[in-house]
N, C-alpha and C positions, 0 to 999 in steps of 0.2 A: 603438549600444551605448555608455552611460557611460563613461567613464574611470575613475571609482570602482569600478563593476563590471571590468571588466579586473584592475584592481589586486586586487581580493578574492579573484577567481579565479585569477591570479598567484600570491598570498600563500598562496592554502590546495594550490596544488599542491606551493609549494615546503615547505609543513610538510609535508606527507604527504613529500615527497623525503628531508626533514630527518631527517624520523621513520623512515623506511625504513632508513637509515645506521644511525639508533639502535640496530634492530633487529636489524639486520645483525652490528653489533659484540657485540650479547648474544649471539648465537646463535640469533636467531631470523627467521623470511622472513615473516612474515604475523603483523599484529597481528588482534586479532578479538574479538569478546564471547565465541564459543564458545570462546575460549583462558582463559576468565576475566579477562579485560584490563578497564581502565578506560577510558571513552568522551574520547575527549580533549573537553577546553574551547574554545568557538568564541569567536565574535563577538557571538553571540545571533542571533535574529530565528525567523522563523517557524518551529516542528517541522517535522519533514518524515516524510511518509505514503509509504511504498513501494507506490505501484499496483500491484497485483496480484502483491509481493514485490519489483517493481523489474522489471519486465517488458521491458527493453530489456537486463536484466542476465544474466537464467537464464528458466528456462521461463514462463510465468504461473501465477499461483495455486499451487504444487506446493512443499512443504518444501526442495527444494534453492531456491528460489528466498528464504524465506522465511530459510533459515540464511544466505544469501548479504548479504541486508539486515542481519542480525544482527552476523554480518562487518563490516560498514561503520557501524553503531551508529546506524542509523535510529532514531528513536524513535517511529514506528505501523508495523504490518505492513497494510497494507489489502486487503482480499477479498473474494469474492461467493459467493454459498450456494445452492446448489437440494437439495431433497429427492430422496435416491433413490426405487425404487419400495418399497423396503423402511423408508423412512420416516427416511432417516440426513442428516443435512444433508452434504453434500462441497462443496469448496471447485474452481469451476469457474464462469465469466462468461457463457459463454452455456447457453442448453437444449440443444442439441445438443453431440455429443462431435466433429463431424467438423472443427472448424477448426485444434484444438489437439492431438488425440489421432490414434492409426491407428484409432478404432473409428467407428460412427457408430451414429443414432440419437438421439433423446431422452433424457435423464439420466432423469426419470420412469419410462423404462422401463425400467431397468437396476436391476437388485440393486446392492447396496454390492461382493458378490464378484464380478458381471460387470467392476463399473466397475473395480476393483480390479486386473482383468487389462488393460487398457488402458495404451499409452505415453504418459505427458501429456507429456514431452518430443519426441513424433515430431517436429511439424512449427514447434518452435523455430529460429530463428534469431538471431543473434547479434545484437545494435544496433534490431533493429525494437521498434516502439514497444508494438506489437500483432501476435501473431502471426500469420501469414498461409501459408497454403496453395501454397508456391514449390519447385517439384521443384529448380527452380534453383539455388538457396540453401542453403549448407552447412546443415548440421542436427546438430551436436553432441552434443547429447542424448541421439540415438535409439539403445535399446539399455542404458542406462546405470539403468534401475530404475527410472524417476521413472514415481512412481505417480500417481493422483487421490489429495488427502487429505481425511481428515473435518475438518471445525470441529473435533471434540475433540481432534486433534492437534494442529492451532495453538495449540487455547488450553493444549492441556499445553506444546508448546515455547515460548510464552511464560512460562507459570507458570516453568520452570526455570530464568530469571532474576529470582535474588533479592536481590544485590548496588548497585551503584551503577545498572548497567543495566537497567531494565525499561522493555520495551518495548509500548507496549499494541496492543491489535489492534481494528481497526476492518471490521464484520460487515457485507454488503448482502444484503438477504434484495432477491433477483432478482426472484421469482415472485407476482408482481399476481393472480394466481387461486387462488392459495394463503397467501396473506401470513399471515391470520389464522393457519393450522395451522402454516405455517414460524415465526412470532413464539411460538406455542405449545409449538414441539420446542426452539427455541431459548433461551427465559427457563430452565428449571431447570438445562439446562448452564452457564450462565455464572454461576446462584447455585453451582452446584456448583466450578467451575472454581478456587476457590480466587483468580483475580483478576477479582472483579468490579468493583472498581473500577477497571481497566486494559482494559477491555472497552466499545468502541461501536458500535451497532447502528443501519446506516444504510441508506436505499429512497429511489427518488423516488416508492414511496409512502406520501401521510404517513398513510393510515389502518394502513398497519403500523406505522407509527412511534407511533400512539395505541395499538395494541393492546398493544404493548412496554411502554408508560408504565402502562397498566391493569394488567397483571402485575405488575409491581414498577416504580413512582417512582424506583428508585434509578439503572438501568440509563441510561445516557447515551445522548443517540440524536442522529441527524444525517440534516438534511431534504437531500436532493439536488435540486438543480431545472436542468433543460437553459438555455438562455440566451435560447432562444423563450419559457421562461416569464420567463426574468427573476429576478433577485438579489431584489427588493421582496420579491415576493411570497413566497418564500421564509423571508423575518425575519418576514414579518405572521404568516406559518401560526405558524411557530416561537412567537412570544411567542404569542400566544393557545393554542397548545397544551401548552406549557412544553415543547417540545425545546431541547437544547441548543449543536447547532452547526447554523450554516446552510451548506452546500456550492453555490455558485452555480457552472456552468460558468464558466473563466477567461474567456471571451468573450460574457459577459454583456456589454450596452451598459451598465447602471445598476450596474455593480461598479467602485467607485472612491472613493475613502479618504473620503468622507463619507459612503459606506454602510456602511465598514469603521467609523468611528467611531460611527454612528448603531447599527448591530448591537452593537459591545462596549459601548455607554452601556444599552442594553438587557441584559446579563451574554449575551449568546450570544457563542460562536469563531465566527470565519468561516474557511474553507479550502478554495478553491478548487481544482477540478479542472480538466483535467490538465494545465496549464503542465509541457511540457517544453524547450521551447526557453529560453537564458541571455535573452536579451530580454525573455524573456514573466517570466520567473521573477524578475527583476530588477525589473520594474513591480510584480510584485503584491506582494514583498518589503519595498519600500520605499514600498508602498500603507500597510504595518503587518496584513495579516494574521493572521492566528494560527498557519495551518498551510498546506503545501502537497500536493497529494497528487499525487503524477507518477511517470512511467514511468522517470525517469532521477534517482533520488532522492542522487547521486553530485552532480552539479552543484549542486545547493542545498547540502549538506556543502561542498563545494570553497568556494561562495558565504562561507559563513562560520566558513570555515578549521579547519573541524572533519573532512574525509574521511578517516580513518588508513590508509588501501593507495594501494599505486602500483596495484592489481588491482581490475577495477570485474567480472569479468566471473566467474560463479561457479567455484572454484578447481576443480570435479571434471569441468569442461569442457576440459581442456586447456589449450595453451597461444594465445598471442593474446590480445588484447582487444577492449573496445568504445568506442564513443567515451563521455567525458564527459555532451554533453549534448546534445541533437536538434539536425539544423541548424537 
């Protein structure tokens, strides 16, 4: 690990210290977007995309999770979508309910008021990157209301930022056997949504990503591709199909600052997933990126001295924390 890095992360913890004091002497313990606060000014460098709300921070995919990023003034909310049986998109990563929730089954075959009754906090834990099924393991959460939510509630608690903070939200339609019909429920919500230009729609697959673009040209979309495919191939799809960000796993062998320069000489973002460790975040940063998308969206603010809380872990979990940033 750099020295330069050290020192960034140094620098933005002691402004968050600095700022905390600030805060302190106003009267106040928590700065936040949901307080109407202003997003402090960094350093620059890549956006940063909260995987799945920030998923090492609060539950995955679930509005506490999603206020939580808001809280620390992330600028994407990132998420994944399956259709209920009742045809309602909810925000949830896998098809089944059993890894994250106390229910089980397939999301497909649950109504919006089945799913509804489900705890998406049960089997959170505090620090993991990905939640995991550990009796072991405190569980904070569980009990405390966090529901499954729909896409249209993200995109209203995004709309409710109209100020300096708006934060846009970035959509992964999950389901390859349904892409077309999910890319189909999903285009009039986002025309409807009031921010459709703060709104992008990403798959690794690209014929969702075509069918997106057939609906409405305006809708931004972003090609995902694992790293067995490869960073390339990725930007080729992209320009020849007019999508606009290309997402290569951070562990791509062919992701490295002349494919970062060769995609933006092309006009596409590149933003890798999921760098969470200071190491990995650090290379891809100083690759020139565009955006990063991780589970520990905390450490890239710290990066460039933008994180406004001493508090990374969501405030209606108690007290404790998590760490900063992966080992």
């Amino acid at each position: 690990m750099g020295k330069s890095w050290d020192l960034r992360i140094a620098a933005g913890r002691a402004g968050v210290a600095a700022g905390a004091l600030l805060l302190a002497a106003c009267g106040s313990a928590e700065p936040g977007a949901a307080d109407g606060g202003v997003p402090p000014v960094g350093t620059g460098g890549p956006f940063v995309s909260a995987h799945r709300g920030g998923a090492a921070y609060a539950p995955e995919n679930t509005l506490m999770a999603y206020r939580n990023a808001a809280r620390l003034y992330v600028d994407d909310f990132e998420t994944d979508t399956w259709l209920s049986a009742d045809g309602v998109p909810v925000l949830m990563h896998d098809d089944t309910l059993d890894r994250t929730t106390n229910c089980s089954g397939k999301i497909s075959d649950h109504t919006l008021a089945e799913l509804s009754a489900c705890d998406a906090g049960y089997w959170y834990s505090p620090g993991q990157d990905t939640t995991r099924v550990d009796e072991g393991a405190p569980h904070p959460a569980r009990g405390k209301g966090v529901t499954i939510p729909t896409a249209q509630a993200l995109f209203d608690f995004a709309a409710s930022f109209r100020g300096t903070y708006r934060p846009t939200v970035t959509i992964e339609i999950k389901n390859f056997a349904e892409a077309f019909r999910a890319a189909e429920v999903l285009v009039p919500m986002i025309q409807a949504s009031g921010i459709k230009d703060r709104i992008i729609v990403q798959s690794f697959n690209p014929l969702a990503l075509d069918r997106i673009k057939q609906l409405d040209g305006d809708i931004r979309t972003l090609y995902l591709t694992p790293s067995a495919l490869g960073a390339g191939v990725s930007l080729t799809y992209a320009a020849l199909r007019g999508h606009d960000f290309v997402a290569p796993q951070s562990t791509s062998r062919d992701l490295d600052a002349a494919f970062v320069e060769r995609a933006q000489a092309l006009g596409k973002q590149v933003v890798p997933w999921t760098p969470d460790s200071e190491a990995e975040l650090q290379r891809l940063s100083e690759m020139g990126v565009d955006g990063l998308i991780t589970n520990y969206p905390g450490c890239v603010l710290a990066l460039q001295a933008r994180l406004p809380s001493t508090r990374l872990l969501a405030p209606e979990l108690g007290s404790g924390d998590v760490p900063l940033c992966s080992d």
